[in-house]
N, C-alpha and C positions, 0 to 999 in steps of 0.2 A: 549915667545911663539909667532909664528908669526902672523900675521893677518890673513891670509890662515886659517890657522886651531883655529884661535877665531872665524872666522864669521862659518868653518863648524861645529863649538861645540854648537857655538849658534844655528842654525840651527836645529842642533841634537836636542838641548835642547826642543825649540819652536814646535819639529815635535811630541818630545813624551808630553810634555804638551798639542799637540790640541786632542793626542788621550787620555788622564787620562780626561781632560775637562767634565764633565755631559753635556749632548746634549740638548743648548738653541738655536739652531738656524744656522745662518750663521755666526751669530756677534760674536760668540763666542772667536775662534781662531783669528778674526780681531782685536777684542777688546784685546786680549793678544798682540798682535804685534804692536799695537799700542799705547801700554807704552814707547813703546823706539821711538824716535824721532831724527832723523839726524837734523842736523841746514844746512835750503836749501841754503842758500846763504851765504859767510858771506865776511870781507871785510879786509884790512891791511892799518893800519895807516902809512902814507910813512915815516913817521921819522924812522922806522924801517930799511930803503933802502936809507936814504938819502945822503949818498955819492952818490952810484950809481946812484943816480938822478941827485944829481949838476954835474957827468960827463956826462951825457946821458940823458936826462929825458923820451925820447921814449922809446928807446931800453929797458929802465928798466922796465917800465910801459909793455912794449911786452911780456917783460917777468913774470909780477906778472900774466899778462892774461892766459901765455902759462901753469902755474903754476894752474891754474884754481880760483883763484881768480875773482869774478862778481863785487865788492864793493870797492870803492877807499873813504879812509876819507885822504884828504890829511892836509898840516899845511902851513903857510907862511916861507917857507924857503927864502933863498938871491935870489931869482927869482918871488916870490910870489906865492898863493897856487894854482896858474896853471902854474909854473914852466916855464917860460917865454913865456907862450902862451896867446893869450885870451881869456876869458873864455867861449868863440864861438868855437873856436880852439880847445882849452880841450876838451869841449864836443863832437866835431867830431870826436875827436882822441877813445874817451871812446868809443864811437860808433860803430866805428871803429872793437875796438877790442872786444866790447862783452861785455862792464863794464861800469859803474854808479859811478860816483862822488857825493854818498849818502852826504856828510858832510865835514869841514875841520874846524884845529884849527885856530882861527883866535884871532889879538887882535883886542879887541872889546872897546878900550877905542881911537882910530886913525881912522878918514875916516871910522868909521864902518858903515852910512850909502850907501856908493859906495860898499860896501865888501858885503851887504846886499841884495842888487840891482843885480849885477851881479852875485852873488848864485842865485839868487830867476830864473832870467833871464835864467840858463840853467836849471834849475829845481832841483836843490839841495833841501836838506831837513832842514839841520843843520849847523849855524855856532854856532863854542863850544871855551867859553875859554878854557883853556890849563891849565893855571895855575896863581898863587898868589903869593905864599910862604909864609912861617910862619910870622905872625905879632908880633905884639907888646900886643895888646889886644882885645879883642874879640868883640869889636866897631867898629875894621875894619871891621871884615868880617858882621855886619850888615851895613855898608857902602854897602859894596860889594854885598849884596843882593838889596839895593838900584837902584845900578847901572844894575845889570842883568835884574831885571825890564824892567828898561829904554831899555836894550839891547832889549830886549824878545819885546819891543813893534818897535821898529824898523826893527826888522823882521818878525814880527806877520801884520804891512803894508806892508809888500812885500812878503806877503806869504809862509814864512819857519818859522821857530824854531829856539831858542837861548838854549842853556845847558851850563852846569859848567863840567869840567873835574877832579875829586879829585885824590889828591898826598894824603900820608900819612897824612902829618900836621892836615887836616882839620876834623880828628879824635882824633886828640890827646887835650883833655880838657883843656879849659882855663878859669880864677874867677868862674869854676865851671859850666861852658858852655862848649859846644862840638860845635866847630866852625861848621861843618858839618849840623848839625840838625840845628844851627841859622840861616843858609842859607837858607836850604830846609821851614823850617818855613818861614821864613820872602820873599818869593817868590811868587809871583803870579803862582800856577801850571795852569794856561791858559796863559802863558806868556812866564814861563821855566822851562826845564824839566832839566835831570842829567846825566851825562855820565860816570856808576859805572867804575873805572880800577880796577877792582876786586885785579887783583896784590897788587897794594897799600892798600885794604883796611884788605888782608888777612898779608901784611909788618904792619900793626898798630895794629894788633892783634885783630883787627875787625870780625866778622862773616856776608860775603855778604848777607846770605839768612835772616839774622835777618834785616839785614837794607832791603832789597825788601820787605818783610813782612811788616814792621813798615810802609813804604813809599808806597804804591803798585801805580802802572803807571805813579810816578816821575822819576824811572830809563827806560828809553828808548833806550840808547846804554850802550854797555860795552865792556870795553876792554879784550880780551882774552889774558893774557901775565901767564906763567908760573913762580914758584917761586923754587928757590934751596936755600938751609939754608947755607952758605960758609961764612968761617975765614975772612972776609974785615970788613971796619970800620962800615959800616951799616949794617951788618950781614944779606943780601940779595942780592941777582941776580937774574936779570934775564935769563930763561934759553928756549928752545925750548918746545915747549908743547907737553903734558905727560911724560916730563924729569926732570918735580918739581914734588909740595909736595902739588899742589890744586886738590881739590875736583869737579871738571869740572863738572861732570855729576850730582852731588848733586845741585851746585849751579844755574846752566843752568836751570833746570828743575823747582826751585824756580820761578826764574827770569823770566821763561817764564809763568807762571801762573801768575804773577805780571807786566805784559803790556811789557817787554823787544821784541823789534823789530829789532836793527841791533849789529850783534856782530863783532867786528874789532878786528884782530889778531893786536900786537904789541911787538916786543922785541926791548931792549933795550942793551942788553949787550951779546957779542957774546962771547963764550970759545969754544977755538978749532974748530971754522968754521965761514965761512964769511957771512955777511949779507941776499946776495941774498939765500946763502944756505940754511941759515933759514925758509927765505920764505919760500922757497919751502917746507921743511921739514915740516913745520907749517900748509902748505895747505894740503899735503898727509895725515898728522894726523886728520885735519879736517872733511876729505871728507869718512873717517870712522867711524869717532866719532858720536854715541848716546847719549842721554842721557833720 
């Protein structure tokens, strides 16, 4: 069906619902329209684009803008996570073009207090590990909560946020610990918050809306990446959003009652179309989508 005629069914739907409605008012028919909620702004994590970044880093950025994209989370690529600018420069450019450098992956165990310093300096929100990988034992990842600490106060003096980014692993039980909740426990949440990739945690056979539940205003970003079930040795891909098998409008709607504030598209694995076309694709599906 196409989008044309889903927004005029909706419409339909919405117009005979204001009139079956009993007559309380004004609020009535608002209060029905306002179940459904568009996400006003949301952002793309650049590893999604980062070829075309190490060949171009403007030109690409011009183009996540022209794509309608407002929210830049970028990462430390071979140029660093303002891509050979500095982070005065970045922010002129964001400026520029109509868009906000909300956050970026950062490692957080090098120079993290200059990485800190200059986020905080163009007014970023979030520097976020990225990732770990699986351990040996589940003492690491109470290290690692250790350490985030440490991070979270390092940027908590310069006035942003530090978060953790999860992969699968950090769901999957170990001596009978779920690395995940050892973290989220063993963290100061006035120090650091979580950045759900919903992909990964629906790949671990996780239920997001139970963990926002369980957790509520620890998860404050997430990642928006689409999931397809394919014949590969991980028995997952990632695909262009509403082209998998997630429950977006269920989870969003969770998430958003449980403190979630910035949502970043990300794909990771392209079938039969190139990166930038994703984008795009990712942002036209967005700039529809309710939930």
């Amino acid at each position: 069906m196409s989008t044309n005629r889903r927004e005029f069914l909706r419409g339909g739907a919405f117009a005979a619902l204001g009139l079956a409605l009993p007559f309380r008012g004004k609020s009535s028919l608002i209060e029905e329209f306002a179940r459904f909620k568009n996400i006003p702004q949301f952002g793309i994590q650049l590893w999604t684009v980062k070829e075309d970044l190490a060949a171009n880093a403007k030109d690409t950025l011009k183009k996540l803008s022209a794509d309608g994209y407002k929210l830049i989370e970028s990462f430390e690529g071979s140029k660093g996570m303002f891509w050979g600018m500095k982070n005065t420069e970045f922010k002129k450019y964001m400026d520029d073009l109509g868009m906000n450098i909300v956050s970026s992956h950062a490692n957080n165990t090098v120079d993290f207090e200059r990485k800190a310093a200059e986020a905080a300096e163009i007014g970023m929100k979030y520097l976020i590990c990225p990732y770990k990988g699986p351990q040996k034992s589940i003492d690491d990842f109470k290290k690692f909560a250790d350490e985030f600490n440490k991070s979270g106060e390092i940027c908590k003096k310069n006035g942003i946020r530090f978060a953790y980014h999860n992969h699968d692993y950090s769901f999957k039980p170990m001596n009978g610990e779920v690395p995940q909740t050892v973290m989220m426990n063993n963290t100061d949440k006035n120090l650091v918050d979580f950045e759900m990739d919903i992909y990964w945690v629906v790949a671990a056979g996780e239920d997001p809306k139970a963990w926002f539940k369980k957790h509520p205003g620890r998860f404050k970003l997430c990642h928006i990446k689409d999931l397809a079930k394919v014949n590969n040795k991980d028995g997952h891909e990632s695909v262009q959003i509403g082209k998998g098998t997630i429950d977006f409008a269920s989870i969003l709607k969770v998430a958003a009652a449980n403190g979630m504030k910035y949502h970043i598209i990300e794909q990771e694995a392209f079938t039969g179309t190139n990166p930038l076309e994703s984008a795009e694709a990712d942002a036209k599906y967005l700039k529809t989508f309710n939930y």
